[in-house]
C-alpha positions in Angstrom: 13.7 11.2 19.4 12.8 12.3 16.1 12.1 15.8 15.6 9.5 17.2 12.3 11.6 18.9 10.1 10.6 22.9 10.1 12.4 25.7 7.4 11.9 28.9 8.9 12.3 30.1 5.2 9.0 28.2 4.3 7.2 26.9 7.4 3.9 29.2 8.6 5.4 31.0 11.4 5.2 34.6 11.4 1.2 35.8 12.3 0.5 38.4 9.9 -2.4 40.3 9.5 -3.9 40.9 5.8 -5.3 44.0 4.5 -9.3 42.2 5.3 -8.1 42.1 9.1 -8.0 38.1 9.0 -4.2 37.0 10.8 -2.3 34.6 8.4 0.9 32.5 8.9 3.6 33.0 6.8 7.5 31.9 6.5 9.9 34.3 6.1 10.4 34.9 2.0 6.8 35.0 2.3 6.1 38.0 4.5 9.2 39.4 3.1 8.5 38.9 -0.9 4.4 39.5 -0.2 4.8 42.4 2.6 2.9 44.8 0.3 0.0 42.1 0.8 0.0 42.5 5.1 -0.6 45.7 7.0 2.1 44.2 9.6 2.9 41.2 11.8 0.0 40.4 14.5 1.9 39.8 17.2 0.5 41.3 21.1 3.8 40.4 22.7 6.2 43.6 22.1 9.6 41.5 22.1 8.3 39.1 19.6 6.8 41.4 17.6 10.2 43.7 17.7 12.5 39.8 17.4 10.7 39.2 14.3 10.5 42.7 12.4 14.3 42.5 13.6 14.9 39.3 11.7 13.1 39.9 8.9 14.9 43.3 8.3 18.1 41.0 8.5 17.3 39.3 6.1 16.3 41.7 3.8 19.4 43.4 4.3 21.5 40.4 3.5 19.3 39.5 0.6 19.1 42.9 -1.0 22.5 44.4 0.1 23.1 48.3 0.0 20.8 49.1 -3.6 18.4 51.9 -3.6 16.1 51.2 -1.0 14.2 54.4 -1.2 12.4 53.0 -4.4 10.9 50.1 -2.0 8.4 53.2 -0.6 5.5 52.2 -2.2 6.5 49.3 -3.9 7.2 45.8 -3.8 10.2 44.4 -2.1 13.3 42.7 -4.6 11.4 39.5 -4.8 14.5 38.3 -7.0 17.2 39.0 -4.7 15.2 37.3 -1.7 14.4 34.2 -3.8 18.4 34.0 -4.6 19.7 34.8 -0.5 16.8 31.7 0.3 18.0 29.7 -2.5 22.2 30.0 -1.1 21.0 30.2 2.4 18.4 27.7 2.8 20.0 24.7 4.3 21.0 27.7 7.2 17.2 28.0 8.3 16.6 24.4 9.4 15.3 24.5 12.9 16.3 21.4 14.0 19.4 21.1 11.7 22.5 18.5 13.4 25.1 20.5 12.8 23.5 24.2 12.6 20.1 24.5 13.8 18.4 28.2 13.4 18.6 30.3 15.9 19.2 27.9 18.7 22.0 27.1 21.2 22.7 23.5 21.0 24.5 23.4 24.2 20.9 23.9 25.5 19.1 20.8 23.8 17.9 18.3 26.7 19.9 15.9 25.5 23.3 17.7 25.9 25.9 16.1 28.0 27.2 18.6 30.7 
């Protein structure tokens, strides 16, 4: 069974809802590196909406370390530094990698022995 290849980095994922009230779909670096852009992620389901602020929060913190954060109030995020962690980290977002899939228990694909 072949499977579409899908980057969680890049694919259009996340809902997000714009500052003219139309929902978008963005990857990851994108909501992160344009969040001044979205008034938040349009999601109605409260654990999604919390799983993906969680994730994305994650990642900014891995991408942008322990700098000043209190000069992101207002402003843009570190484009720079997320473009570097999805640059190092890429091959690590692959849904339906062999070896490391994203977020996903392999021990749980149908095809599993047991």
């Amino acid at each position: 069974m072949s499977r579409k290849a899908h980057n969680a980095l890049d694919a259009p994922w996340i809902p997000v809802l714009c500052r003219d009230r139309k929902v978008e779909h963005v990857g990851i670096r994108d909501a992160l590196v344009n969040a001044h852009l979205y008034t938040g992620v349009a999601e109605s389901s409260p654990t999604v909406l919390v799983s993906i602020y969680r994730l994305l929060l994650a990642v900014l913190n891995r991408a942008a370390g322990d700098g000043d954060r209190a000069k992101w109030y207002g402003a843009t995020l570190p484009q720079e530094a997320i473009d570097q962690y999805c640059v190092r980290w890429r091959d690590r977002f692959w849904l339906f990698h062999p070896d490391r899939p994203f977020m996903q228990v392999p021990l749980l694909a149908p095809d599993a022995e047991e």
